[in-house]
C-alpha positions in Angstrom: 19.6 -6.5 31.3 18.1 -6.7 27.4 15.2 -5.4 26.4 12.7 -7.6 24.2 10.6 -5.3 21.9 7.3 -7.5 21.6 4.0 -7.1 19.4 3.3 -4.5 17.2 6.7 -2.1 18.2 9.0 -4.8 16.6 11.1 -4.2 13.7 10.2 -7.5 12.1 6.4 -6.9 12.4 4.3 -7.3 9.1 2.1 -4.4 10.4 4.4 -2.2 9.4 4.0 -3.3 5.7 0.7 -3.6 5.2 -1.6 -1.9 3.4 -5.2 -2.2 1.8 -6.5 -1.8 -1.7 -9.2 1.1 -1.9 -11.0 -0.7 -4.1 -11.2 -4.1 -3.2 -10.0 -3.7 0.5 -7.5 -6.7 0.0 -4.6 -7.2 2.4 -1.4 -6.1 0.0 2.5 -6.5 1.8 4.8 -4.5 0.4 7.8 -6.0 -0.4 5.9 -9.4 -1.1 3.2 -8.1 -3.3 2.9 -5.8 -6.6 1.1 -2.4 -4.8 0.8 1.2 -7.1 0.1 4.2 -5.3 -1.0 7.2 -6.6 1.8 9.9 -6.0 -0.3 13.1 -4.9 -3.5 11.4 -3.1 -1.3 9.1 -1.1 -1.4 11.0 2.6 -4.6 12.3 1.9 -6.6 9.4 0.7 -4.1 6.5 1.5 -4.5 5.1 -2.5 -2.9 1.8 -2.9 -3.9 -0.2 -5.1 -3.3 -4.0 -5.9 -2.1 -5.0 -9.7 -5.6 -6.3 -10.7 -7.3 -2.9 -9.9 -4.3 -1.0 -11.5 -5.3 -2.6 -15.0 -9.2 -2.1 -14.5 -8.5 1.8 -14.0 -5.8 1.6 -17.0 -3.3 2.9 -14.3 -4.8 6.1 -13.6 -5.9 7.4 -9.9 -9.5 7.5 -9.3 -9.6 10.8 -7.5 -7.5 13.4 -9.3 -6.3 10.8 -12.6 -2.8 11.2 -12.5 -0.4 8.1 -13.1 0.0 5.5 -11.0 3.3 4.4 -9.7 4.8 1.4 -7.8 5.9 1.6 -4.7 9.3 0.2 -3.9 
């Protein structure tokens, strides 16, 4: 007897890739799309942002203005 892992539990389920933009709110994958995030207000703030907002802030964080990085 197999089990079938369904929904959001599967391996190959894009909610597990997802994140949003602080800024804009748009939907980024990563892996698919170009995301930063800034290294120290990650957990507490969850800062990603998308490529377009990146170049608008001159790649600095909002919060605490440290450098942000891509996320691999």
């Amino acid at each position: 007897m197999s089990i079938r892992i369904k929904g959001s539990n599967a391996y190959g389920h894009v909610g597990w890739f997802e994140v949003y933009c602080r800024i804009c709110n748009r939907k980024l994958k990563i892996g698919t799309d170009i995301v930063y995030k800034c290294p120290k207000c990650e957990k507490k703030y969850k800062a990603y942002f998308c490529e377009a907002d990146k170049r608008t802030l001159k790649g600095k964080c909002p919060y605490c203005g440290s450098e942000l990085v891509p996320v691999l």
